[in-house]
N, C-alpha and C positions, 0 to 999 in steps of 0.2 A: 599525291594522297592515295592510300590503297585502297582497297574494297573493303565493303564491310564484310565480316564473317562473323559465324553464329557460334559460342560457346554451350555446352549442353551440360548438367548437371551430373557428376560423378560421382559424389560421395552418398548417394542414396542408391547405386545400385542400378538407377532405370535410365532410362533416355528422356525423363521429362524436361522442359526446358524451362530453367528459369534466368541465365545470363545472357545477352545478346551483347555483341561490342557491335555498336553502327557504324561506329567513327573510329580513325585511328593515323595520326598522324607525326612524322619526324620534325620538331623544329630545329634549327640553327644552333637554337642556345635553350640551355636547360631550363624550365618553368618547375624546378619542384617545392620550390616555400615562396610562389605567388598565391596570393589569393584571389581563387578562380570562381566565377558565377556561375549561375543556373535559375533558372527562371522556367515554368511552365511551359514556352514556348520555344525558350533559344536557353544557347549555354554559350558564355564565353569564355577565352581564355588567349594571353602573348602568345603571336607564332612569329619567329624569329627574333626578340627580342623586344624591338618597339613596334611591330606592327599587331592589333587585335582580330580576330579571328570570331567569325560569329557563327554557330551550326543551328539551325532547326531540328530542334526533338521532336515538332508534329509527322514532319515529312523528311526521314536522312535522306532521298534524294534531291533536295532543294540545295540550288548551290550556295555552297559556305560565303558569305559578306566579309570583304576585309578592310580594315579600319587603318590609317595610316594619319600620324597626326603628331609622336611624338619622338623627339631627337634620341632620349633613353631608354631604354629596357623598361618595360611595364611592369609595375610592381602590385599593384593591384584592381583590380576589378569589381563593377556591382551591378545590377540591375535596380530600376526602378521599383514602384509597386501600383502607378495609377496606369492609364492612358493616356496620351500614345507612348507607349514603352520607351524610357531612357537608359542610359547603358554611362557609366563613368566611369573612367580609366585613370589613373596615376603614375605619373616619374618621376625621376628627381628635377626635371625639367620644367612638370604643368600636370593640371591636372585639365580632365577634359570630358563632357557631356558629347553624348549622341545620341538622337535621334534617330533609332532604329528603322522607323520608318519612310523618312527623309530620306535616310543614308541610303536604302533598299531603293529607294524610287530614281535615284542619281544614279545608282550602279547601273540602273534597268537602262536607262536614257542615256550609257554610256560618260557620264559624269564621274569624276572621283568624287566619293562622300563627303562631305565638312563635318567638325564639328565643333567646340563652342570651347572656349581657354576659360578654366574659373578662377586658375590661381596657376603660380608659376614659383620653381627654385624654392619647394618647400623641405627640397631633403626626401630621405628617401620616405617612403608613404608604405607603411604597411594592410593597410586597413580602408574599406571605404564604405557608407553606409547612406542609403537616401532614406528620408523621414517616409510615413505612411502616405504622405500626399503630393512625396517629388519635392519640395519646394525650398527642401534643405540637405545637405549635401555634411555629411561628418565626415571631417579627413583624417586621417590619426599621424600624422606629420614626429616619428620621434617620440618625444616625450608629453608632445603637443596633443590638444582636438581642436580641431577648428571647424566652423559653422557655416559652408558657404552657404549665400541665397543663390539659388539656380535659374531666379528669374532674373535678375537686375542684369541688365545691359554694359558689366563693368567688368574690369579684370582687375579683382585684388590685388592692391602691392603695388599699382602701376600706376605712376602719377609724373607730370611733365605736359601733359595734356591740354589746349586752353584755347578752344576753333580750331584754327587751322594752322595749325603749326608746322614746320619743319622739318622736329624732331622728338624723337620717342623716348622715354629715360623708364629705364627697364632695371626695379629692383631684386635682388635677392630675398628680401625682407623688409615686413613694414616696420616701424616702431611701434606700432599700437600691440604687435606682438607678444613683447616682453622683453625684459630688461636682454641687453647681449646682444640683441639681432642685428647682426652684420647688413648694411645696406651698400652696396655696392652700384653705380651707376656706371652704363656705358649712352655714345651717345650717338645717334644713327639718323642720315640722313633720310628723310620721308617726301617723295615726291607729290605725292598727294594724301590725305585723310585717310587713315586707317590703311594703308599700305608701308609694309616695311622692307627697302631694301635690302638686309642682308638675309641669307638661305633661312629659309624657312620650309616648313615641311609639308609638304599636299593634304590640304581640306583643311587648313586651322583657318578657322576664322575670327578673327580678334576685333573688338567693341572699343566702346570707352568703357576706363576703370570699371574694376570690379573692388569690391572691398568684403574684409570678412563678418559679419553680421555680429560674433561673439566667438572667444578666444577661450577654452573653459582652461580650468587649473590644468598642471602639471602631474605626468607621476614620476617614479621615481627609476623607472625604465621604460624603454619602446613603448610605446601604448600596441596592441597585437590585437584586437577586434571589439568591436563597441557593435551596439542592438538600442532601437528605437523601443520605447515601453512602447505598445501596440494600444492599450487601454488610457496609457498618460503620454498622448503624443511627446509634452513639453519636457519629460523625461528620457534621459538617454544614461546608458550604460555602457562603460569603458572598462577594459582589461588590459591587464599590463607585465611585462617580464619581472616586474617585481611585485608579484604571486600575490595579488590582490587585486580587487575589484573596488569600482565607484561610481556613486549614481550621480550624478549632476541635471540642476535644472537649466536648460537652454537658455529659457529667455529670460532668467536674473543672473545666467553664466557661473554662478553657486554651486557648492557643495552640498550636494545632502546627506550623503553616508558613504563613509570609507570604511572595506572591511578589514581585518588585522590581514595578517601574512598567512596563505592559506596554505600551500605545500613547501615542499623542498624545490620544485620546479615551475616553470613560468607557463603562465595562462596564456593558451593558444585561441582559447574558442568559444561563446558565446551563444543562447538561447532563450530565448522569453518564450513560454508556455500562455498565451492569456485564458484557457478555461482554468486552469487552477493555480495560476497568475505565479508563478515559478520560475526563479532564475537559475539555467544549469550553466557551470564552466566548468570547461575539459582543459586538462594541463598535460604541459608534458611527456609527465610521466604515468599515464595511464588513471589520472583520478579525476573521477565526478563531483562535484560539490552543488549538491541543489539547497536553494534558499528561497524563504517566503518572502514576495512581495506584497502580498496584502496588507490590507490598510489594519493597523493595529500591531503587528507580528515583526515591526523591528528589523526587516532584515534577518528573520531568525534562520539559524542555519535547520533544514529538515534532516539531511541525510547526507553522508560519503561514502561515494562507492569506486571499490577498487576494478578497474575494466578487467582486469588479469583475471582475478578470483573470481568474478562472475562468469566468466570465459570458460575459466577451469569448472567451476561449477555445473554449466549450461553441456558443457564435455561429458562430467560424469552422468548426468542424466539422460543424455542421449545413446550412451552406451547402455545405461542397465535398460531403455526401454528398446534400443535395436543392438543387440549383440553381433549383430554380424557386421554393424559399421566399422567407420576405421578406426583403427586402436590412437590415443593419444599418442604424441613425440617420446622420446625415449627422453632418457634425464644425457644422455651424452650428445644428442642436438642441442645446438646453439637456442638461449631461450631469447624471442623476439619481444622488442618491445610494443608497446600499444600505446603510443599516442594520439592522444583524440586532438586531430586536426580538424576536425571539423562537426558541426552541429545541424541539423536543422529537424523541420518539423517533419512528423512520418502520419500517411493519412492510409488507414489500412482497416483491414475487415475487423480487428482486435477495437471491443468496445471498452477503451480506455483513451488517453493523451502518451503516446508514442513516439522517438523520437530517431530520426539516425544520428548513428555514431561513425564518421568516417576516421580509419584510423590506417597506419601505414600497412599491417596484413590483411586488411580487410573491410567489413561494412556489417554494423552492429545494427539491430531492431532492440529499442530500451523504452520500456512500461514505466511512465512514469507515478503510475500507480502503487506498485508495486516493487519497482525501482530493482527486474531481475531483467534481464537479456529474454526476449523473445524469437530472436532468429539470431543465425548468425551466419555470413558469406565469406570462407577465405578466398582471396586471391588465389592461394597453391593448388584450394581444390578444382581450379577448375586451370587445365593445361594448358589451352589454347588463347588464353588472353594474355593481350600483348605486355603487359603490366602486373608483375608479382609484386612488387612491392612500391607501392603510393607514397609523394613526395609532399605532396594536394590534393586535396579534391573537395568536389561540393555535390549537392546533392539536390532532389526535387523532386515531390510524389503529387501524382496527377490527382484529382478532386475527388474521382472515383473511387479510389485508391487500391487499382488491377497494378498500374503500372508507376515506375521510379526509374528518374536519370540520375546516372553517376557520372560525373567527369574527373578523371584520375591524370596527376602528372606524374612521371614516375622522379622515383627518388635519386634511381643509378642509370640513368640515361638522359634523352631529350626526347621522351616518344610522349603523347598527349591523347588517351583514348575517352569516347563515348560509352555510357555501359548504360541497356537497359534492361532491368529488371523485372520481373513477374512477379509482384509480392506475392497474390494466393499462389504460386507455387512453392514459395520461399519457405510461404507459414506453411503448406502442408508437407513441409519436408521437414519440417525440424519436430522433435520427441515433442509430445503432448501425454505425460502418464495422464491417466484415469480418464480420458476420454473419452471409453468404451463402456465404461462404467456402467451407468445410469442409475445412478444411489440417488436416493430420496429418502427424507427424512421419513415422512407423510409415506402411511403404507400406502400402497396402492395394489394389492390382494390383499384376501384374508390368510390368515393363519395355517399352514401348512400342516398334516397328521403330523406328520416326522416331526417338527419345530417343536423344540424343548419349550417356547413358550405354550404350546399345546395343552391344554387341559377343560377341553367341551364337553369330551365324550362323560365325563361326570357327571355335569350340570345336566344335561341330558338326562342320564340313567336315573336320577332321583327323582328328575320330575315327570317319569312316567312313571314311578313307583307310588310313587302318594295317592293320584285317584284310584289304582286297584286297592289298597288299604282302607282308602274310605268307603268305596262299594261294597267292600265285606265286609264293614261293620253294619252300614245298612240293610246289608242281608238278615246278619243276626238278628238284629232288632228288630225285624218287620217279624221274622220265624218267632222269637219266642218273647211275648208279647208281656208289659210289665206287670200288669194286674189281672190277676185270674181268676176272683171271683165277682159275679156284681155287686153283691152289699158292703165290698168294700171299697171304702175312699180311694179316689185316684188321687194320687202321688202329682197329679198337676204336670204330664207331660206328655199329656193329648192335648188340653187345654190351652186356650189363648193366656198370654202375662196379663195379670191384672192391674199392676201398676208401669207404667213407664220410667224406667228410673233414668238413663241417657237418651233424651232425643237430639235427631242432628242437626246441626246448623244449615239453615236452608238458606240464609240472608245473607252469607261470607262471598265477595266477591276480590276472588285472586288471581282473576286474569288470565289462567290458563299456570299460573307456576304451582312449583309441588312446592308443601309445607316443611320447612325446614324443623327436622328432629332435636337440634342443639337451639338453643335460645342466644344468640348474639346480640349486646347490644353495639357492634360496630357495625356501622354503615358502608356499603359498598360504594364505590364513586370511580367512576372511568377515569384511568391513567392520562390524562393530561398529552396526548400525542406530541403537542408544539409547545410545550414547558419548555423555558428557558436551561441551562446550565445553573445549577447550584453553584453558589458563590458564599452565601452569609452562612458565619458560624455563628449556631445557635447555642448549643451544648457540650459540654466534655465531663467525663468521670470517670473517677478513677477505677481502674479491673479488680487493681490486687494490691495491696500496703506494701510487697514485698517487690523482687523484682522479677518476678515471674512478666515471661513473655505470654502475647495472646500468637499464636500461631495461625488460627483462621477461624473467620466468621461466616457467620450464613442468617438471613432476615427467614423469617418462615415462610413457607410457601403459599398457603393458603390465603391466609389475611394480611403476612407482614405485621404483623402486632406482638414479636416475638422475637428478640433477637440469639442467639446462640454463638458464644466463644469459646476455644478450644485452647487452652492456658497447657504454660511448661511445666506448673506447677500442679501436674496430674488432675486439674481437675476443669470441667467443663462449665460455665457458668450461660442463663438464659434471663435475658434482660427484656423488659418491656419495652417496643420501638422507638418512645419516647425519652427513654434510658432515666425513669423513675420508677422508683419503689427498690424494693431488695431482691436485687438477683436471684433466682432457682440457684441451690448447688446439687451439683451430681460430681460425686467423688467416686472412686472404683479403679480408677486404673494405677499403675505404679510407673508409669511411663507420661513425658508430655503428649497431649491429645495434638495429634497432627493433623485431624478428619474432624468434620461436623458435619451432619447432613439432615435434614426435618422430612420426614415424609410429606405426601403431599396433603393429606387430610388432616397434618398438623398434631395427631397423637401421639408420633413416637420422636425420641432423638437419636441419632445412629452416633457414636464417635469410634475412634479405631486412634491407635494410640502407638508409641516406639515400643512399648511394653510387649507387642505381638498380639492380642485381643482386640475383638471386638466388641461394641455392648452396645444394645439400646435398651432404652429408658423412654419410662410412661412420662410426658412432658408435662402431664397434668397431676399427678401422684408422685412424681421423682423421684421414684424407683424401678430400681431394675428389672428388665422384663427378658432378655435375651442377654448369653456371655458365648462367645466362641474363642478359644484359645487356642493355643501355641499347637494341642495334638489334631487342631484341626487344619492349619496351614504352615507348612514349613518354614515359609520366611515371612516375618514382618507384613504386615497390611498398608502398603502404601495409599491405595485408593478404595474408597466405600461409598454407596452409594442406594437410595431404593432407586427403585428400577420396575417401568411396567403398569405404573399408577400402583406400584406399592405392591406389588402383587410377589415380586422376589427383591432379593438382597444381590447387587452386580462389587465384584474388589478385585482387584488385584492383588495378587502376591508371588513374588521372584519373577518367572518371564510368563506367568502364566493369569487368565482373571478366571472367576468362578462366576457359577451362578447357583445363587442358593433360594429354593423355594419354603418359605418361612411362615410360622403359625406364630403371632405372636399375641399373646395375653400376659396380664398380670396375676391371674388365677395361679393356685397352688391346685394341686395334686391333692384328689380325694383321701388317699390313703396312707400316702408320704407328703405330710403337710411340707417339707423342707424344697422339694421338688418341684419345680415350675412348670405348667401349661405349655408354655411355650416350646416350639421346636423346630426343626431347620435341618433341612434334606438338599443334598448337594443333587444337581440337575446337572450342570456342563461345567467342563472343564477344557476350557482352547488356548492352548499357547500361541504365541506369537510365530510367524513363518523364521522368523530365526533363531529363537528360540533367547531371545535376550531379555535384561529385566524390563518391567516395564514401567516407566515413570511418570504414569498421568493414564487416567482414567472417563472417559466422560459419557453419558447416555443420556436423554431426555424422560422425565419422569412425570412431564406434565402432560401428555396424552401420549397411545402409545406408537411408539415406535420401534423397530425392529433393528437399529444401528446403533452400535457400540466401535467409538472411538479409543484407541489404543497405542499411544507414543511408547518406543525402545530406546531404551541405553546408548544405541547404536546412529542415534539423530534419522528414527522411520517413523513413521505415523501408517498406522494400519486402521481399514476398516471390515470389522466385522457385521454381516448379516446374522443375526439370529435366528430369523426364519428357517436361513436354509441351514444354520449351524457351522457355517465356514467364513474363510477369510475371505473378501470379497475385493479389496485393493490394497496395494503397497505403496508408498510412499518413501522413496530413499531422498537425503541431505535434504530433510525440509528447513532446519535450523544448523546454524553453523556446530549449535552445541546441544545435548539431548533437552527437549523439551519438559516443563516441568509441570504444566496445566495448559489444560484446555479447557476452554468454555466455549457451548454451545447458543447462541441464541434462544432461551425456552420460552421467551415471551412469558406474560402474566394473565392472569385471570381477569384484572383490573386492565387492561390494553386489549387492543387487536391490531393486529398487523394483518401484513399480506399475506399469501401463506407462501412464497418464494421467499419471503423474509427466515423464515427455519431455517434454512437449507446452508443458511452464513455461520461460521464459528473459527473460533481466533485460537492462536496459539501461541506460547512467547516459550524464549529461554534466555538465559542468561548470556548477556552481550551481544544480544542478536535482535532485540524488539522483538513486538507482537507484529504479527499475520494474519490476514482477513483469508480467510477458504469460503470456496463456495462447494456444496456435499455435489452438486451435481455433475462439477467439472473437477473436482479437485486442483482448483487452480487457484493459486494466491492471486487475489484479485485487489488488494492493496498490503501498506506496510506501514508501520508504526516506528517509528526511533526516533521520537523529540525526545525521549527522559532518558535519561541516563542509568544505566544499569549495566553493572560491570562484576558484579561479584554476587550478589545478593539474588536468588530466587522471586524475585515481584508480582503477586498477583495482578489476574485481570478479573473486567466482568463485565455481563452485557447490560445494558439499562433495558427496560421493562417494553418501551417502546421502539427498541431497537435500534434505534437511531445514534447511540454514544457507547465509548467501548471508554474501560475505566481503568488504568494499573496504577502500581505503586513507582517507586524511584527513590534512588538512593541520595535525590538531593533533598529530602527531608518536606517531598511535596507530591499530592493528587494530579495526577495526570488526568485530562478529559480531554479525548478525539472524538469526532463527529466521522462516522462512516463512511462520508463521502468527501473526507480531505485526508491525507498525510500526515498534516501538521496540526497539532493540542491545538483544542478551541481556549480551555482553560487551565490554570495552573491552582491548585488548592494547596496554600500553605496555613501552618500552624503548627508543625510536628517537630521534632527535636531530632531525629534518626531517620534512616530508612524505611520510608513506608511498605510496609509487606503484602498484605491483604488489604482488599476491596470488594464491597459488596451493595448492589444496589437495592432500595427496598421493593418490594413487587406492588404495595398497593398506592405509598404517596410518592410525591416528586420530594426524596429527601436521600442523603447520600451518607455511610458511615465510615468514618476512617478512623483506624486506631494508632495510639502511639505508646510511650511509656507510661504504663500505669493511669492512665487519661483515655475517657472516652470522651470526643468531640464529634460534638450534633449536627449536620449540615443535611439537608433534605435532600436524599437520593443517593447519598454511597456511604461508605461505608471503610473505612483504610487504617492498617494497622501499621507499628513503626517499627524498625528492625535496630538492635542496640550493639554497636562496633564490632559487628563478627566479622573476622577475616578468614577468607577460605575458598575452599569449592565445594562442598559440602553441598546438595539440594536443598538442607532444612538450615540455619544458622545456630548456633547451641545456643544464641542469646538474642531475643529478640522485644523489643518496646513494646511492654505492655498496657498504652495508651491508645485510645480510640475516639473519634471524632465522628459526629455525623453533621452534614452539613445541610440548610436551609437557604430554598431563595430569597 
């Protein structure tokens, strides 16, 4: 055996260290598609074929334990999970239990180890698995599972037995099997009980019969790795070369879900997740497949993810954040592939559920959150370990989670190495954009001179102008006195008022609140925090007779007592929340309204339209109060917005957004009665760091904030500081494909949240799901892809309480995720087409969703339907102008 030697880190430049190889050892015969263990404290794996090999991860100077017990070649290996640690081994011979500790105290006391026969001539064994409590034993025997018990004093298969007999009759197989089982006897003299004449191997120790507890079904190739549910002992999970999985329960030996055929290549690898209770398997050919196992969700599939492309992805982002790393392979190297051999759990300073990916270049860190690569370790980078490319391996992160064992067999040899790992060096070597950042929603200064939000020095200057005005008139008046003779009548303004005509109210008891100017009679009532999911459809009505699409809604901000849709047929319509009475019409533009936006105090309506204009309207008089057209922005108005609590007008147009500082009234012009009050003074103008269009727009308009979010053409997400008036972070490949809305968490007036709850906002694009960000780290901290959306543009939206994120789908149904899962809590159907737009209401727990020519009522969102556009298009030319809101 050689020394250990230490590997150092390369590809970042320094000498910090984060691979060490302990171990490292030549066996006989190759171990590279055994499956090798790893356990907290030891790691096992075949050295020389049939003998087992055991290492201490606590102490690499403790001597290695060797196991000698079976006539064939070891095919695979397991650890226990209770105390005193057991260790199971498989051949085609027997399969065989040891006691770790036993075995250790026999070596010490110069003893050979024993250890315990459970079954014998099962064929070759790929797979082996002990239940959470030791006490059952899954072989994966072929096409077979079988259930040994680990306590009973018996050896499966093996019957002849009867006192004291002479002789031992040793089968192949039992009949309880299944149909085929070759039983084959030979017959062998026994001089005494439990002693067998002919050669036998040092340390087996053999009992009376053992038998197998439960035989489960068949599949339809090798079975290649099975996983104990952790949460449902009695369930276990089987994988198999023909590219499917199955759950079975133990102890009725039954089927309970088989899934269809899931790639082109066969399942190697297996993992239960029990905080967000998630089954991943690795194939092959480099693909992830995670599935829900919670109770209700069907086995539903969450997400597939391709190892290659997240590789390649995880590449490009660490080159734009360290330019001076090593450039990607060229396209004339051989491209390697990534098969995920291996799975298990990763316990690391990242607050999420995390998992390793052991595959043949290397050892993946994967967010099951977020379901992106968090680190990544090739073999090539680092020179000196003895293993570039892995035939096996297993894996094991210590509790703390500083450190992680790897045991690697290689592929093109017979060498067998130990690798251990430094995660927090691992994590703080790999690209982290925005880290540096320190963005918050939530200012934390005030207002900068320079900052085009800037406008004090006003406010100021007027209010020391007033009291010198009033002092001089006081002047005057005191100098030249009203009445200047005595005999005549004073004018009555020396004098006390003779009559009282307003006296105040002295008996009004309001608690400390100011009086509201507007007379409401709606009642304010706190957002429901722990409100269920909307489920019951209440309402629907029709938008339009014709077939005009509704392109996007928005509930008012203020009260929510107001809804606003933005129709292809030029025209903008504002419905009561309850979706009675006769719509508001606001007509004006000559293009479909793509934009709706309410200010926050609920007076005005913004829309912006294909037409190139923009307009808002008094929402209470339904005319127009402000028009900005074509000689004032070159291209199209994709996004509008107030901005600032109302104070400016924030858009985009081509690769650039504006900021406009806006007077607006419904007042005409003293002089030129034709001429509006109204008017609008351009303040900033910041293009995007690369100057490309920009396709989505977002800011917070409900208190203020100085951060304006910015998606490009070019799939980057920018944020901008207004304060300082610059670009503040970059963001490159946030979505596979250019992002087409953002929303931001605004929370309502009716709710309160945390105030770390802001700092969340989501992003989707087409074929790619929605994205959970957090402002402060700029890190996708989860991901959304249960609904299907492959062509169609799908809105999202936040709920009031923050707690549920809402988009559309093209399978003609409401999507609801809960923030802190993966996978839809709920699915809202009703709709005829693709759902487009989603909008939650701010003040009840009510939901509105639109479809064709139908609004439907469900309490809390809000979803409109898209009508068979084929394309790539951002907007659809045809979309359902039906809407629904739904009720619980």
């Amino acid at each position: 055996m050689e020394e250990p030697r230490e590997t150092f880190s390369t590809s970042e430049g320094h000498g910090g260290e984060i691979v060490v190889e302990t171990h490292v050892v030549e066996s006989t015969e190759s171990a590279s598609h055994v499956h090798l263990a790893c356990s907290r404290q030891h790691c096992a794996f075949p050295l020389d074929g049939d003998a087992l090999c055991v290492w201490s991860t606590q102490d690499p100077s403790h001597q290695p334990l060797i196991l000698r017990g079976h006539h064939r070649p070891v095919t695979a290996v397991a650890f226990g999970n209770a105390h005193p640690l057991l260790l199971c081994s498989a051949s085609r011979d027997r399969v065989m239990m040891w006691n770790l500790g036993e075995c250790r105290e026999k070596m010490l006391d110069g003893q050979p180890p024993r250890g315990t026969v459970l079954h014998t001539l099962l064929g070759e064994v790929l797979c082996l698995r002990l239940s959470p409590d030791d006490r059952v034993a899954a072989v994966c025997a072929g096409e077979r599972i079988l259930m040994l018990d680990t306590e009973l004093k018996q050896v499966c298969g093996l019957s002849g037995f009867s006192g004291f007999e002479t002789s031992v009759w040793l089968w192949d197989g039992c009949s309880h099997l299944g149909p085929g089982a070759s039983c084959r006897q030979r017959e062998a003299r026994v001089p005494r009980p439990g002693v067998l004449p002919f050669p036998l191997a040092q340390g087996v120790q053999f009992s009376q019969s053992r038998r197998a507890l439960v035989e489960l079904g068949r599949h339809r190739g090798p079975v290649t790795a099975a996983e104990f549910c952790p949460w449902q002992t009695h369930v276990i999970i089987s994988a198999s070369a023909d590219r499917s999985f199955k759950v079975w329960d133990r102890r009725k030996g039954s089927l309970i879900h088989s899934s269809s055929v899931l790639t082109a290549s066969s399942l190697l690898s297996l993992v239960l997740d029990p905080g967000s209770q998630q089954l991943v398997a690795g194939s092959a050919d480099g693909q992830l497949w995670v599935f829900s196992l919670a109770e209700g969700h069907h086995y539903r599939c969450v997400t597939r993810v391709d190892l290659r492309k997240q590789r390649d992805t995880f590449s490009t982002r660490k080159l734009s954040s360290c330019p001076d790393s090593r450039l990607p392979p060229t396209k004339e190297e051989v491209e390697e592939t990534l098969p995920v051999l291996s799975l298990a759990p990763c316990e690391c300073e990242l607050n999420a559920s995390c998992l390793w990916i052991g595959s043949s270049a290397g050892l993946f860190i994967f967010n099951l959150a977020n379901f992106e690569l968090e680190a990544v370790l090739h073999f090539k980078e680092f020179g000196s370990l003895s293993i570039q490319v892995a035939g096996s391996c297993a894996m094991m992160s210590r509790p703390c989670g500083r450190k992680a064992f790897c045991l690697l067999s290689a592929l093109f040899g017979k060498k067998i190495a130990l690798l251990e790992v430094d995660l927090a060096a691992l994590l703080r070597s790999q690209p982290r954009p925005g880290m540096g950042a320190r963005l918050s929603v939530l200012p934390s200064s005030g207002v900068l001179p320079t900052s085009p939000l800037y406008f004090g020095p006003i406010e100021e200057t007027s209010a020391k102008l007033a009291p010198q005005k009033r002092s001089a008139a006081r002047a005057i008046v005191k100098d030249q006195p009203l009445v200047f003779h005595s005999k005549v009548a004073s004018s009555g303004y020396t004098a006390a008022p003779r009559v009282t005509m307003f006296s105040p109210k002295t008996n009004v008891q309001n608690d400390g609140k100011r009086p509201s100017k507007c007379k409401n009679s709606y009642r304010c009532k706190d957002y429901p925090l722990e409100s269920p999911l909307p489920s019951k459809l209440s309402r629907q009505l029709a938008v339009s007779h014709d077939q005009a699409a509704v392109h996007c809604v928005q509930y008012s901000a203020g009260d929510g007592q107001r809804l606003a849709c933005g129709l292809a047929n030029h025209l903008s319509l504002v419905f009561s929340a309850d979706l009675t009475g006769t719509p508001a019409v606001f007509s004006g533009h000559s293009g479909a309204v793509s934009t709706v936006c309410w200010s926050h105090d609920g007076r005005w309506l913004l829309s912006a339209s294909q037409d190139g204009t923009l307009r808002v309207w008094s929402a209470r008089r339904q005319e127009l109060a402000l028009c900005l057209g074509k000689d004032m922005f070159p291209r199209p108005v994709r996004s509008a917005q107030f901005y600032y609590l109302d104070a400016f007008i924030l858009l985009s147009s081509g690769p650039e957004f504006q900021l406009l500082k806006c007077h607006i009234s419904t007042g005409k012009d003293d002089v030129r009665r034709y001429k509006q009050k109204s008017r609008c003074t351009p303040v900033l103008k910041l293009p995007t760091t690369e100057a490309v269009e920009v396709t989505s727009l977002s800011a917070v308009n409900e208190f203020y904030s100085y951060l304006v979010l910015a998606a490009g053409r070019n799939r980057t997400l920018e944020v901008f500081d207004l304060n300082a008036g610059r670009s503040a972070a970059l963001l490159a490949g946030v979505h596979s494909r250019p992002i087409h809305q953002i929303c931001q968490n605004k929370g309502s007036s009716f709710a309160t949240q945390h105030p770390q709850a802001y700092h969340l906002f989501a992003t989707t694009a087409t074929g790619d799901g929605v994205k959970l960000w957090d402002m402060r780290t700029l890190r996708c901290e989860r991901r959304f892809e249960g609904h299907p959306n492959r062509c169609h543009p799908c809105g999202i939206a936040w709920s009031p309480c923050g707690r549920y994120v809402a988009c559309g789908a093209e399978d003609r149904h409401a999507y609801l995720y809960e923030t802190s899962s993966s996978t839809f809590s709920r699915r809202l159907a009703g709709h005829s087409d693709t759902v487009m737009a989603v909008a939650f209401s701010p003040s009840a727990v009510q939901d509105l969703a639109g479809g064709r020519r139908l609004i439907r009522s469900r309490e809390c969102l809000l979803h409109t339907t898209a009508h068979g556009h084929a394309g790539t298009s951002e907007r659809p030319t045809a979309v359902s102008s039906t809407c629904a809101v739904r009720f619980l």
